[in-house]
TIVO-2410 file (N, C-alpha, C; in nm, 3 decimals):
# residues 182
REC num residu      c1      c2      c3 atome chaine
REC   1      X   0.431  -1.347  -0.871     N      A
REC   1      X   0.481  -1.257  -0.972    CA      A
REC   1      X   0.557  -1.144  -0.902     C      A
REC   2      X   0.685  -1.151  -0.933     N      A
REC   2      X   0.774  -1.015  -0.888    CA      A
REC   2      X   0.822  -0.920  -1.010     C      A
REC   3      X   0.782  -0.780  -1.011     N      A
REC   3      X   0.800  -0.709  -1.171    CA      A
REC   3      X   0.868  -0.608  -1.106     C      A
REC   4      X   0.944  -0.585  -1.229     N      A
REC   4      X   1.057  -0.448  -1.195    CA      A
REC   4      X   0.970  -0.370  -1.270     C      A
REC   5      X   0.977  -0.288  -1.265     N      A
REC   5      X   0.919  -0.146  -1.349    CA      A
REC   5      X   0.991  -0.038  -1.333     C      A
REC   6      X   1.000   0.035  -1.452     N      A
REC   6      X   1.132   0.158  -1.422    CA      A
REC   6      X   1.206   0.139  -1.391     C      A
REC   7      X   1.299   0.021  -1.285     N      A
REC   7      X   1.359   0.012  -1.277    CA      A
REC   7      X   1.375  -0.013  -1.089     C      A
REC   8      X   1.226  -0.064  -1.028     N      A
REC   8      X   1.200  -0.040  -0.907    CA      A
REC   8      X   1.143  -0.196  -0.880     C      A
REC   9      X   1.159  -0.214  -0.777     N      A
REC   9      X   1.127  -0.393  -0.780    CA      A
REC   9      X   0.998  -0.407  -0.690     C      A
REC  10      X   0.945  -0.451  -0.727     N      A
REC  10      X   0.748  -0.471  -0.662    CA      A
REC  10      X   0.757  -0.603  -0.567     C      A
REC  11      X   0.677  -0.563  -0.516     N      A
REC  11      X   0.621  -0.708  -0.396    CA      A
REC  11      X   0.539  -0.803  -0.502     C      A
REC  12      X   0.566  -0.902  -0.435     N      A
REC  12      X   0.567  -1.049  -0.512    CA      A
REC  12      X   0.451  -1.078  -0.499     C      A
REC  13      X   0.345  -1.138  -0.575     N      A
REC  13      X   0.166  -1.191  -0.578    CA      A
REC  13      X   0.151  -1.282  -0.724     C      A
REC  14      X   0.066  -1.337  -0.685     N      A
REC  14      X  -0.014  -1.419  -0.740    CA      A
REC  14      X  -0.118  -1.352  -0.753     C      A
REC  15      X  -0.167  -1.395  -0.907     N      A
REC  15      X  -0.321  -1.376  -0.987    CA      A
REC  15      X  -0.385  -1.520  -0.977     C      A
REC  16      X  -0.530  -1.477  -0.903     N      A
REC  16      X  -0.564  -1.571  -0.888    CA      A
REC  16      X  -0.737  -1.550  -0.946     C      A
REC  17      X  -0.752  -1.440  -0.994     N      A
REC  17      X  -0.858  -1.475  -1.100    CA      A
REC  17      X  -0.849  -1.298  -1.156     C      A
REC  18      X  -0.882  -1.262  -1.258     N      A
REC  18      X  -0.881  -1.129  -1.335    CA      A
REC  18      X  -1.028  -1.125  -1.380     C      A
REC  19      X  -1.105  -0.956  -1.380     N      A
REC  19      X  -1.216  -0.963  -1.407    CA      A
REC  19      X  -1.172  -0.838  -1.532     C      A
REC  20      X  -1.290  -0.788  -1.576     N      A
REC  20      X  -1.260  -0.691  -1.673    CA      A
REC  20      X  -1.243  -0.547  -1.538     C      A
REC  21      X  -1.287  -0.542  -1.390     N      A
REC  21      X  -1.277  -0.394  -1.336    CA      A
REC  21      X  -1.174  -0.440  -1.191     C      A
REC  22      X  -1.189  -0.625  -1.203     N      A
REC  22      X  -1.054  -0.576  -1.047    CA      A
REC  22      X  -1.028  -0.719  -1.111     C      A
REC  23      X  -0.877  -0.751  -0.980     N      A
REC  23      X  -0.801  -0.863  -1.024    CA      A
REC  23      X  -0.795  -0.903  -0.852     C      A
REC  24      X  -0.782  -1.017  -0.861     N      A
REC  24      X  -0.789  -1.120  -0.686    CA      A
REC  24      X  -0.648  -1.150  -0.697     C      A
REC  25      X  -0.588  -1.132  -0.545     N      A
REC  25      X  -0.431  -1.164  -0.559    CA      A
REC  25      X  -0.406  -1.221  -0.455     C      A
REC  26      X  -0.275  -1.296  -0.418     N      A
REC  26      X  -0.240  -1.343  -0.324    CA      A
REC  26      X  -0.144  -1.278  -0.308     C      A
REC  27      X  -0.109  -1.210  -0.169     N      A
REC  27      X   0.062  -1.162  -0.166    CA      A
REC  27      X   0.111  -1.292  -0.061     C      A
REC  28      X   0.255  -1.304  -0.034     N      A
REC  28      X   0.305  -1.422   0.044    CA      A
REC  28      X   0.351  -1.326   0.159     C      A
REC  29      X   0.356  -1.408   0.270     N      A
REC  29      X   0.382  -1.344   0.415    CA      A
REC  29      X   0.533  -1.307   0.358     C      A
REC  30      X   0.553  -1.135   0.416     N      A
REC  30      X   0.695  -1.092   0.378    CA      A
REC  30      X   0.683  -0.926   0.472     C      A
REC  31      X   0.846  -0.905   0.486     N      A
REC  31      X   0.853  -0.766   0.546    CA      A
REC  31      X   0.827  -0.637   0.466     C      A
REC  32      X   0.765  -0.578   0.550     N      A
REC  32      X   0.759  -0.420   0.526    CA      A
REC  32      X   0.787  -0.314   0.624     C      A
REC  33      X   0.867  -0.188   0.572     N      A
REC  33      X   0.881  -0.117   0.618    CA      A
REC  33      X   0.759   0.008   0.655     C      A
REC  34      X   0.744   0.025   0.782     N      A
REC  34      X   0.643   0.074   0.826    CA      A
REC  34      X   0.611   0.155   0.907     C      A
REC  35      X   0.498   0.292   0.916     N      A
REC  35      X   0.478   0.378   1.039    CA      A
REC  35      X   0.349   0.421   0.982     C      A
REC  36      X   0.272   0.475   1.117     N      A
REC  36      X   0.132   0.536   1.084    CA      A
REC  36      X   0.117   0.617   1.175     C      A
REC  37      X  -0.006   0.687   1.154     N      A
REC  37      X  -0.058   0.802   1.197    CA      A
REC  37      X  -0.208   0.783   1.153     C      A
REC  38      X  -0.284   0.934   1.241     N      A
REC  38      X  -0.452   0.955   1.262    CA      A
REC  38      X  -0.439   1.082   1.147     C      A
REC  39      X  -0.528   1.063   1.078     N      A
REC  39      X  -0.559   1.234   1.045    CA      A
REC  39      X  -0.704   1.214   0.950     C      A
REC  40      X  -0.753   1.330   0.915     N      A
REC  40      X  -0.887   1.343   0.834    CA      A
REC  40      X  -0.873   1.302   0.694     C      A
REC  41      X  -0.747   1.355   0.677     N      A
REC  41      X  -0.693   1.373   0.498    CA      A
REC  41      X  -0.624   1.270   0.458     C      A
REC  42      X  -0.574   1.196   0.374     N      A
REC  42      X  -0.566   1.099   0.350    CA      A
REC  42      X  -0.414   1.155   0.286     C      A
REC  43      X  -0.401   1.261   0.215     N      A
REC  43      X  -0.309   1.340   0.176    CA      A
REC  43      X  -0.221   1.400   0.271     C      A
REC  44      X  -0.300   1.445   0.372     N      A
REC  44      X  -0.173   1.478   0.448    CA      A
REC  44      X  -0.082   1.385   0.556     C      A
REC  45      X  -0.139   1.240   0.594     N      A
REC  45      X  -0.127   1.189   0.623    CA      A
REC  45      X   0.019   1.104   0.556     C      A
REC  46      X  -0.033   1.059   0.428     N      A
REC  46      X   0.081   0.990   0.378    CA      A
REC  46      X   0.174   1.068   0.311     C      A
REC  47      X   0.183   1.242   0.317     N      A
REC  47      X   0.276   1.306   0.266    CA      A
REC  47      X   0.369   1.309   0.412     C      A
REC  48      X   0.328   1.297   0.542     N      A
REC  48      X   0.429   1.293   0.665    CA      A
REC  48      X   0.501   1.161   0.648     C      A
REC  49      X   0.401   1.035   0.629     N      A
REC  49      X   0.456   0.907   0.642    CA      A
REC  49      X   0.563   0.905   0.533     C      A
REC  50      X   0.522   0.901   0.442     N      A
REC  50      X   0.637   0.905   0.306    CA      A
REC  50      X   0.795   0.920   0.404     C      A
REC  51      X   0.757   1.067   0.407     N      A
REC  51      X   0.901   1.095   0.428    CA      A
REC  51      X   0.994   1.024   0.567     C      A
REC  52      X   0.900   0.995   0.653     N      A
REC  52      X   0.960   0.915   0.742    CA      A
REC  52      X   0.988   0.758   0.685     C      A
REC  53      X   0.907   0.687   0.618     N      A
REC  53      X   0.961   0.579   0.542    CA      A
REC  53      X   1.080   0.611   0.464     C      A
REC  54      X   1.088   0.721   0.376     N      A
REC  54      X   1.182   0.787   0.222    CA      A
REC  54      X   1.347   0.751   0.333     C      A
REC  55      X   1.365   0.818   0.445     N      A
REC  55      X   1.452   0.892   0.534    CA      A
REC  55      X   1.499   0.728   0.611     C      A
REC  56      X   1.420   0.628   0.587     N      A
REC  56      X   1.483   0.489   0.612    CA      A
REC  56      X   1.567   0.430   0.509     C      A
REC  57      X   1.519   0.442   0.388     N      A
REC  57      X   1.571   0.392   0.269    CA      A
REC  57      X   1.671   0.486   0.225     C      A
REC  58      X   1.710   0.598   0.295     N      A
REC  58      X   1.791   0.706   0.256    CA      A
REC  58      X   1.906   0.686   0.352     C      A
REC  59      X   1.889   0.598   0.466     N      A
REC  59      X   1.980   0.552   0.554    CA      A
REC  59      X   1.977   0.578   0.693     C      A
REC  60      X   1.885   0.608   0.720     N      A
REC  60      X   1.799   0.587   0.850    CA      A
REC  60      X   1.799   0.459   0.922     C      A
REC  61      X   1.875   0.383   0.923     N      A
REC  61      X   1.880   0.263   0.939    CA      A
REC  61      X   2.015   0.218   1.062     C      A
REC  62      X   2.001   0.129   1.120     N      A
REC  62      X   2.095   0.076   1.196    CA      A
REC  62      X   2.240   0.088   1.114     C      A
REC  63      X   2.182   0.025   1.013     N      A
REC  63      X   2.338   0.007   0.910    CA      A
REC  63      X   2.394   0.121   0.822     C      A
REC  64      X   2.329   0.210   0.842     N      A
REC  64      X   2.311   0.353   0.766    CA      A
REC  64      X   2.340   0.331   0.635     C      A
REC  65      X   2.306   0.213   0.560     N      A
REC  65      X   2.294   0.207   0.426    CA      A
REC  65      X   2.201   0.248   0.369     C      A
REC  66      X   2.153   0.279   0.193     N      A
REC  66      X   2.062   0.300   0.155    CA      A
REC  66      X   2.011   0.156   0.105     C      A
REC  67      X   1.880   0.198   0.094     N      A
REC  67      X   1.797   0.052   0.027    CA      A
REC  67      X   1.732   0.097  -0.066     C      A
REC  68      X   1.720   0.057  -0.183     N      A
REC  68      X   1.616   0.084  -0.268    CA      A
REC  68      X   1.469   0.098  -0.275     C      A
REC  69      X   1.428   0.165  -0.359     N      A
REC  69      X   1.334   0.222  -0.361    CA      A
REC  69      X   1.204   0.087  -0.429     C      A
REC  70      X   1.119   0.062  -0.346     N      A
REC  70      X   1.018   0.002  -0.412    CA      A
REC  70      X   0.870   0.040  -0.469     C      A
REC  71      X   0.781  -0.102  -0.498     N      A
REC  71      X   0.691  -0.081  -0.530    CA      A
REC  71      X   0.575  -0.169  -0.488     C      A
REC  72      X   0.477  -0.178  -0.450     N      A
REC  72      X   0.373  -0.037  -0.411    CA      A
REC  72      X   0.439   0.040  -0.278     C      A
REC  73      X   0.390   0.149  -0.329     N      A
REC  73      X   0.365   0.231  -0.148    CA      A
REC  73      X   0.199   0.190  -0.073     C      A
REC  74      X   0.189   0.130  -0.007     N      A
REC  74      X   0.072   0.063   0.038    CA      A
REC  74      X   0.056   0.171   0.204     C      A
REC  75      X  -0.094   0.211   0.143     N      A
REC  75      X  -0.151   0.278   0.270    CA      A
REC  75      X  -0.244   0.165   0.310     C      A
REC  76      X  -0.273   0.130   0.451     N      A
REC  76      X  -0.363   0.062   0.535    CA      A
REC  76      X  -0.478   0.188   0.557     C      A
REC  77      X  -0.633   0.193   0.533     N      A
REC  77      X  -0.710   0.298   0.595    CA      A
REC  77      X  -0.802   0.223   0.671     C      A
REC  78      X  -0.792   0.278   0.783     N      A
REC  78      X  -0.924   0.216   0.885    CA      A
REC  78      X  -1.004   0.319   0.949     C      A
REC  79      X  -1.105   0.374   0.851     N      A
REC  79      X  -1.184   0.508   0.889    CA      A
REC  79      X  -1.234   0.521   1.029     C      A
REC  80      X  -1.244   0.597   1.095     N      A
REC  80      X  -1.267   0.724   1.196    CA      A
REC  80      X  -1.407   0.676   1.203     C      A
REC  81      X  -1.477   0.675   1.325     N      A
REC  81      X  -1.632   0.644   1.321    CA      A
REC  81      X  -1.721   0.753   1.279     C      A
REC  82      X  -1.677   0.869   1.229     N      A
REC  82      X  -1.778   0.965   1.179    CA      A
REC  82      X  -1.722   1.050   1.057     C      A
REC  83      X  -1.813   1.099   0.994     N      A
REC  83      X  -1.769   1.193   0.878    CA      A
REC  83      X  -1.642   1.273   0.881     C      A
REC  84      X  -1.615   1.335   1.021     N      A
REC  84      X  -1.531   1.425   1.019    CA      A
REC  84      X  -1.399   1.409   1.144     C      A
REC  85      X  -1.449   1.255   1.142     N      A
REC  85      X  -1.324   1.152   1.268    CA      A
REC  85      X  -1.171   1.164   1.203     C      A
REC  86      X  -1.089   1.156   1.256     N      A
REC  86      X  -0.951   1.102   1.179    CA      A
REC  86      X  -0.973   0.957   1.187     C      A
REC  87      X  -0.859   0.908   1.055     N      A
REC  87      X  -0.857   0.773   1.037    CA      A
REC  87      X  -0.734   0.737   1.093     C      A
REC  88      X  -0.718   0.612   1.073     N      A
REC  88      X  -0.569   0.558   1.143    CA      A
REC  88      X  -0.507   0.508   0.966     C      A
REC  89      X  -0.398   0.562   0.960     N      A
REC  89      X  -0.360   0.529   0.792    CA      A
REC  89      X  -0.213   0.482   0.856     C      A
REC  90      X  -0.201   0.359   0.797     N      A
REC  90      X  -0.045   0.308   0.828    CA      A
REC  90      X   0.014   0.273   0.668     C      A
REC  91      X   0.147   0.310   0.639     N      A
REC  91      X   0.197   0.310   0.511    CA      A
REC  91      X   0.292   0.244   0.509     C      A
REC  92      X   0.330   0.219   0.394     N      A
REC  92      X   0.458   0.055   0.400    CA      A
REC  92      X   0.504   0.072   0.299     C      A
REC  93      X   0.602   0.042   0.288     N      A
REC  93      X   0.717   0.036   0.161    CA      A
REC  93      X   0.758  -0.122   0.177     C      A
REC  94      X   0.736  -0.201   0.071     N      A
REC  94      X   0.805  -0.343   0.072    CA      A
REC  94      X   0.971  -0.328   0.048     C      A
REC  95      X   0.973  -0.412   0.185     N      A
REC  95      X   1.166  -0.442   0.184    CA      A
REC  95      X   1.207  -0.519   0.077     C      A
REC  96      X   1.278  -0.505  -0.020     N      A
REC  96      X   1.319  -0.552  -0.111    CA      A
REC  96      X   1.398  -0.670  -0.076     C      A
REC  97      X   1.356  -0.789  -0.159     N      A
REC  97      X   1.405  -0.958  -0.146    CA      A
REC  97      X   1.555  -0.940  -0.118     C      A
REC  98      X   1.687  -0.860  -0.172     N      A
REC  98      X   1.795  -0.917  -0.051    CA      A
REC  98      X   1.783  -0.870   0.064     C      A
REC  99      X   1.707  -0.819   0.119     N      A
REC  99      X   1.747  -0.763   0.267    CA      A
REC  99      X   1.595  -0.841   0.338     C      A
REC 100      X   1.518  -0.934   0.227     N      A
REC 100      X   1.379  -0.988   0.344    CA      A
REC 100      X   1.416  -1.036   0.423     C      A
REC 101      X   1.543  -1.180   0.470     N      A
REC 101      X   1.555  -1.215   0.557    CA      A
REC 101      X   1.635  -1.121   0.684     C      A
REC 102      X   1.708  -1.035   0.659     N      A
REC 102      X   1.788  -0.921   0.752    CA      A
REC 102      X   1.764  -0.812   0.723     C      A
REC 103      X   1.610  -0.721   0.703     N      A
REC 103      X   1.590  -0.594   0.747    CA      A
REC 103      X   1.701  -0.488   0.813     C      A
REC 104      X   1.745  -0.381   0.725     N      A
REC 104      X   1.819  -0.313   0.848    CA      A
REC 104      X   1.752  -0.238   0.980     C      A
REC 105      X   1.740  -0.221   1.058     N      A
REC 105      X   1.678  -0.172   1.212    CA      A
REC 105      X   1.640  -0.019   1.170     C      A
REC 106      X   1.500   0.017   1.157     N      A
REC 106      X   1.454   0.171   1.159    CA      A
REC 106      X   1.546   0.242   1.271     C      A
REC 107      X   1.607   0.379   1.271     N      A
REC 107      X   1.646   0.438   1.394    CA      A
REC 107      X   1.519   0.548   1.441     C      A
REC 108      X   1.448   0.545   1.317     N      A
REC 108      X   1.322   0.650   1.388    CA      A
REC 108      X   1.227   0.543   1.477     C      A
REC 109      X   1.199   0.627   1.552     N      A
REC 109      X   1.104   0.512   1.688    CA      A
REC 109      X   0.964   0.519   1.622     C      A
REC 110      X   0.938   0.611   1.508     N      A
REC 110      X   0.814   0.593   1.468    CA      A
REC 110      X   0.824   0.496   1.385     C      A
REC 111      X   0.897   0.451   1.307     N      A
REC 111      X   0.864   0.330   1.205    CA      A
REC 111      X   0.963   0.186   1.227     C      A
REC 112      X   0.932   0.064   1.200     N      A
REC 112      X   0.932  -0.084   1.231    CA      A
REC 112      X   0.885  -0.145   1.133     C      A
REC 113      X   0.952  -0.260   1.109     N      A
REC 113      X   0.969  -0.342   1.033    CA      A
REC 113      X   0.837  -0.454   1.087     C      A
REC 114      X   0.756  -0.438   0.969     N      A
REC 114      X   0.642  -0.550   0.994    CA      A
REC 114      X   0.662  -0.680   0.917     C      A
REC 115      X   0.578  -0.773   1.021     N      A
REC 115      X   0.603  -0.876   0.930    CA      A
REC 115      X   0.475  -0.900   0.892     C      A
REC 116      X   0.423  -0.877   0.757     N      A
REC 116      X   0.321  -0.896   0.733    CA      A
REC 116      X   0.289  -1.015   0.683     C      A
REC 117      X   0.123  -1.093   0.735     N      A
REC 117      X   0.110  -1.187   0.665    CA      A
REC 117      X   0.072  -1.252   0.550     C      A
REC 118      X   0.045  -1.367   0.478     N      A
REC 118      X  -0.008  -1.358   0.335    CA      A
REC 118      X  -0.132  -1.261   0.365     C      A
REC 119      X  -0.133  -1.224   0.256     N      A
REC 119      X  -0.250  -1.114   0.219    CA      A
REC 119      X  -0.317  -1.181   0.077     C      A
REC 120      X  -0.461  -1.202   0.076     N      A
REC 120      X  -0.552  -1.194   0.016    CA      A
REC 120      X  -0.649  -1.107  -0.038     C      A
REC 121      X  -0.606  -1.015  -0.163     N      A
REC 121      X  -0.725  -0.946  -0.178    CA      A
REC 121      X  -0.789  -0.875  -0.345     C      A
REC 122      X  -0.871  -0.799  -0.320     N      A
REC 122      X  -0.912  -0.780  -0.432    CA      A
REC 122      X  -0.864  -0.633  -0.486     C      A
REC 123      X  -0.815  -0.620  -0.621     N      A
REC 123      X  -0.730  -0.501  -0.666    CA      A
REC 123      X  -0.843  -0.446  -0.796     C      A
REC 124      X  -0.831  -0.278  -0.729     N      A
REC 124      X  -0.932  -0.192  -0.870    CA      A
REC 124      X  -0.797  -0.126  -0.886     C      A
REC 125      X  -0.714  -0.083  -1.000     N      A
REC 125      X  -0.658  -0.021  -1.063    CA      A
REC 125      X  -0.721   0.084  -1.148     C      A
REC 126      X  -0.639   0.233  -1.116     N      A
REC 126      X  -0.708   0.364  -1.226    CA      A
REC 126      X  -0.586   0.407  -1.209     C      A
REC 127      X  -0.577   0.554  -1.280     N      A
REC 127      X  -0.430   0.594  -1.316    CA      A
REC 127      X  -0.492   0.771  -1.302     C      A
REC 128      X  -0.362   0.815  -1.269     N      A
REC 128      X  -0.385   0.961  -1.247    CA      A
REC 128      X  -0.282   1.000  -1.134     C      A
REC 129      X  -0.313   1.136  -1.073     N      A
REC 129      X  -0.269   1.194  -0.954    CA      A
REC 129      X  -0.371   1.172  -0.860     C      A
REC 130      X  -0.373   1.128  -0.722     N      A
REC 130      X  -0.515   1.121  -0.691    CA      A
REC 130      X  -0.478   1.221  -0.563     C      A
REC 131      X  -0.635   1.241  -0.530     N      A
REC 131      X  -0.682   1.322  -0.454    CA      A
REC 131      X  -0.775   1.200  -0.376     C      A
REC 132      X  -0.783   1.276  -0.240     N      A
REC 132      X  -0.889   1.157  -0.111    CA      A
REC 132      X  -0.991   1.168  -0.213     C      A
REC 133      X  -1.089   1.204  -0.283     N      A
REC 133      X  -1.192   1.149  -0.305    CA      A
REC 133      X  -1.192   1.023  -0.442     C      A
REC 134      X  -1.045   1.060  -0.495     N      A
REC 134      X  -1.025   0.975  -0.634    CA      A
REC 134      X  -1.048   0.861  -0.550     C      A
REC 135      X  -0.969   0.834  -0.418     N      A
REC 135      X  -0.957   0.655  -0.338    CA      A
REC 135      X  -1.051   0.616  -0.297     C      A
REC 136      X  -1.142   0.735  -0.262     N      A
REC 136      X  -1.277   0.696  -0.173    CA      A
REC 136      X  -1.338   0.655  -0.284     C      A
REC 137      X  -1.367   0.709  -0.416     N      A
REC 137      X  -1.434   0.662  -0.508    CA      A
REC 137      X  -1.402   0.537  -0.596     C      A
REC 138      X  -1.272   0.538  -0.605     N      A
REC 138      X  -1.266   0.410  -0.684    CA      A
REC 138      X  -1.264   0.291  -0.546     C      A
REC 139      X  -1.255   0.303  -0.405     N      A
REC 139      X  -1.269   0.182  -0.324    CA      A
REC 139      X  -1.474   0.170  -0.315     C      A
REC 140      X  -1.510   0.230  -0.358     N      A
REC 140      X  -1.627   0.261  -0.314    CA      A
REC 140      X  -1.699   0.184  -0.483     C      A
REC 141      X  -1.654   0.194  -0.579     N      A
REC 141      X  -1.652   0.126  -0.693    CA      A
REC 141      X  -1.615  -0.044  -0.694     C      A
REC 142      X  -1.542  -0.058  -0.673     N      A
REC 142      X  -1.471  -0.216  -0.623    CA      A
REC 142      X  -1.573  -0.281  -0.496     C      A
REC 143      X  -1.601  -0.211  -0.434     N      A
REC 143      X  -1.696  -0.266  -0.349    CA      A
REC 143      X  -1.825  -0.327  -0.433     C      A
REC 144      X  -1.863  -0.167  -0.502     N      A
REC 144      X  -2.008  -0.254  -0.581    CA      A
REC 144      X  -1.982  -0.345  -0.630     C      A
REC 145      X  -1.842  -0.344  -0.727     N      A
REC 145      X  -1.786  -0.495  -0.818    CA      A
REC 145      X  -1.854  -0.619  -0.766     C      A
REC 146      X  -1.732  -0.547  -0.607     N      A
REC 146      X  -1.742  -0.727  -0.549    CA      A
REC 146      X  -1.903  -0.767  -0.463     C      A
REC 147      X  -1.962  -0.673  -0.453     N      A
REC 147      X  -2.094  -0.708  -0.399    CA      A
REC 147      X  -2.178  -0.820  -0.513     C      A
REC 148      X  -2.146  -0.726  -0.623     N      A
REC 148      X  -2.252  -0.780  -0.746    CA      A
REC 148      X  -2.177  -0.881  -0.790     C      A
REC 149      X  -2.041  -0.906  -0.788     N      A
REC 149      X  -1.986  -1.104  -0.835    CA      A
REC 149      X  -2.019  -1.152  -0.701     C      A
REC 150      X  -2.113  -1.129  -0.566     N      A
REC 150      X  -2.123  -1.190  -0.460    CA      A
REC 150      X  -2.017  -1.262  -0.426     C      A
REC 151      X  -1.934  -1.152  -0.401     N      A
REC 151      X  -1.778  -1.192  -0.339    CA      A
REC 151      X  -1.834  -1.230  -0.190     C      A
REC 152      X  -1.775  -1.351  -0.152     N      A
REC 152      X  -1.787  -1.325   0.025    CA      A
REC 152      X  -1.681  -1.308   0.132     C      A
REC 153      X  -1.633  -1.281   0.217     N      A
REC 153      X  -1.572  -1.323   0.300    CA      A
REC 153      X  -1.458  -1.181   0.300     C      A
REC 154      X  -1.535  -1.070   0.237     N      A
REC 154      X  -1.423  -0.960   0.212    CA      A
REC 154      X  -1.470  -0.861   0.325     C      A
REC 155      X  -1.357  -0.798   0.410     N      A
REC 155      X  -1.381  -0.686   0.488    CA      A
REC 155      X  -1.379  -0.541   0.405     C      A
REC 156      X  -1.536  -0.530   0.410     N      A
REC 156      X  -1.537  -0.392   0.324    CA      A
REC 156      X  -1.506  -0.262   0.485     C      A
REC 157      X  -1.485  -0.276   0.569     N      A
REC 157      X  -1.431  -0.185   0.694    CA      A
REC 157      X  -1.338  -0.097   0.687     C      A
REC 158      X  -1.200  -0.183   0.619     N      A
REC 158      X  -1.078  -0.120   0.560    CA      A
REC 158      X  -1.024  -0.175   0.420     C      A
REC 159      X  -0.900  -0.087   0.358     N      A
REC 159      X  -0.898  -0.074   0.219    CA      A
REC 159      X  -0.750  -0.021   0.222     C      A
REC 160      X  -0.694  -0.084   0.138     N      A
REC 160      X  -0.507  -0.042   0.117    CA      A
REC 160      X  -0.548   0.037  -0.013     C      A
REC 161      X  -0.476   0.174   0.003     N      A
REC 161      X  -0.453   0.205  -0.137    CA      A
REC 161      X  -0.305   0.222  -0.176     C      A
REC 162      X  -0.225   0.186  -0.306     N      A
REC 162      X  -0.179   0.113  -0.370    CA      A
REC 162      X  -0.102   0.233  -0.451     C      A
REC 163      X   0.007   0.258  -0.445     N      A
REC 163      X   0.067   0.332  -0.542    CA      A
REC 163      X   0.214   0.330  -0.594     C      A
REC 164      X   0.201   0.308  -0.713     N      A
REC 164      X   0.362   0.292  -0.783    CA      A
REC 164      X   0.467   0.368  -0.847     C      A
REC 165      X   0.336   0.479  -0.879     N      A
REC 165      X   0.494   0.576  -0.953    CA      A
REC 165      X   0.587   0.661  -0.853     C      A
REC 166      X   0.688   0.731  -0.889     N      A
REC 166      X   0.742   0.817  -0.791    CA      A
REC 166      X   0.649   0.938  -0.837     C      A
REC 167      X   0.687   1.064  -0.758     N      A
REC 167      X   0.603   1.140  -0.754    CA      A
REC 167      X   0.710   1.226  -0.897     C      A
REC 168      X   0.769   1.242  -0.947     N      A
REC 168      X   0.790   1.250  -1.104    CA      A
REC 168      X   0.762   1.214  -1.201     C      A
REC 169      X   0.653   1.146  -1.209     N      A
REC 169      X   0.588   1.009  -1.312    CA      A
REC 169      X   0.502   1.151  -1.335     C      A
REC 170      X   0.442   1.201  -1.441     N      A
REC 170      X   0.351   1.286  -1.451    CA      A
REC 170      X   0.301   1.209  -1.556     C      A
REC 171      X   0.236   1.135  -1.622     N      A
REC 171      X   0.182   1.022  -1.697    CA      A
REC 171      X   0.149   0.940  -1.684     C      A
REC 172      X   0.046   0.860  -1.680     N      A
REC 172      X  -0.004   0.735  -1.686    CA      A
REC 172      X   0.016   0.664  -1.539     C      A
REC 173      X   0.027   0.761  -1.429     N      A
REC 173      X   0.083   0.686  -1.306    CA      A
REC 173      X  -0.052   0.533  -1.273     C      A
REC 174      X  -0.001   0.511  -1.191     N      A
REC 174      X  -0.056   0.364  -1.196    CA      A
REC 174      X  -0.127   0.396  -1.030     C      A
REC 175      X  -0.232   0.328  -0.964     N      A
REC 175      X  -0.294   0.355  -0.855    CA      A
REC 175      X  -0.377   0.197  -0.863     C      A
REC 176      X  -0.375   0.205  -0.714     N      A
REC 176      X  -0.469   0.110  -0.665    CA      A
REC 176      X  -0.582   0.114  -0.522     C      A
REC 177      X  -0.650   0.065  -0.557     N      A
REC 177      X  -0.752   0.034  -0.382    CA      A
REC 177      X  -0.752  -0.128  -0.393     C      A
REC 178      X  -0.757  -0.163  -0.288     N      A
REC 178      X  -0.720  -0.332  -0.267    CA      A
REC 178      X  -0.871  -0.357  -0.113     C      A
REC 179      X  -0.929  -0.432  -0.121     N      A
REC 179      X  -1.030  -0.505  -0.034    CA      A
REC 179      X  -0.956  -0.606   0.024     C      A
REC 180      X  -0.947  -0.685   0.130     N      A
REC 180      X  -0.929  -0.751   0.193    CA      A
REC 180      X  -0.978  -0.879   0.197     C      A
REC 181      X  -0.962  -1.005   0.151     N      A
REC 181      X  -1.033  -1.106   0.175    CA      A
REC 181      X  -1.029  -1.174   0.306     C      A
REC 182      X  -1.085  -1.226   0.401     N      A
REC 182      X  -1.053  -1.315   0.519    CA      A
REC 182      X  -1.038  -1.437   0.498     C      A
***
């Protein structure tokens, strides 16, 4: 499934089962545009990344064209071994289907074109502005989900969270936390 919304074109998945509190998806191996960083906050983290991703699609690029703007903005979190550790948060913007096979070349040395592989996983959707504890809580929710349908084979370690509106959407924005299946 590939959906435009607003007018912004989403990374492509498969539904492969829907519950009433999460949905199981398949994404297909495809590029993303990409850079990360350590920090405590989860907020301040992907307000640096943003803009170094934003500043590719703005023409930051080998070809100094612009590229459109997609959907999700997908954070990677792989928590810090203690309460008050930084995490490693890597953020991605999906390259939009004409440019999957020829990516234009990041010129910032912090961000690169990944090739990510199929991805398997499990999606909690809520809506709002969020704040680090809205993600911690609704990934922390999806977990119980999938404990209690005795999901197996999911890395509860790390957790993508998932976001679609632009930051002008003041309504009904759309959010996600995603689990990992192996």
């Amino acid at each position: 499934m590939c959906v435009v919304t607003w007018g912004i074109e989403t990374a492509p998945y498969q539904v492969v089962d829907t519950t009433q509190t999460y949905e199981e998806r398949v994404y297909p191996e495809q590029k993303w545009v990409t850079t990360w960083c350590l920090s405590v906050s989860h907020h301040d983290a992907t307000n640096d990344m943003f803009h170094k991703l934003f500043n590719y699609i703005a023409g930051q690029n080998d070809e100094g064209i612009k590229i459109d703007m997609t959907a999700p903005v997908t954070t990677l979190v792989q928590p810090g071994e203690g309460p008050n550790c930084e995490n490693n948060f890597t953020m991605s913007f999906y390259v939009p289907a004409v440019h999957q096979d020829n990516p234009p070349t990041p010129t910032n040395p912090d961000v690169y074109i990944e090739h990510r592989p199929e991805l398997h996983v499990f999606s909690r959707r809520f809506h709002g502005f969020t704040k680090d504890e809205d993600w911690i809580t609704n990934a922390a929710l999806l977990a119980e989900d999938l404990q209690a349908a005795d999901q197996e084979d999911v890395d509860f370690h790390t957790y993508y969270t998932a976001g679609y509106d632009s930051p002008f959407v003041i309504f009904n924005r759309t959010n996600e936390v995603w689990f990992m299946k192996h």
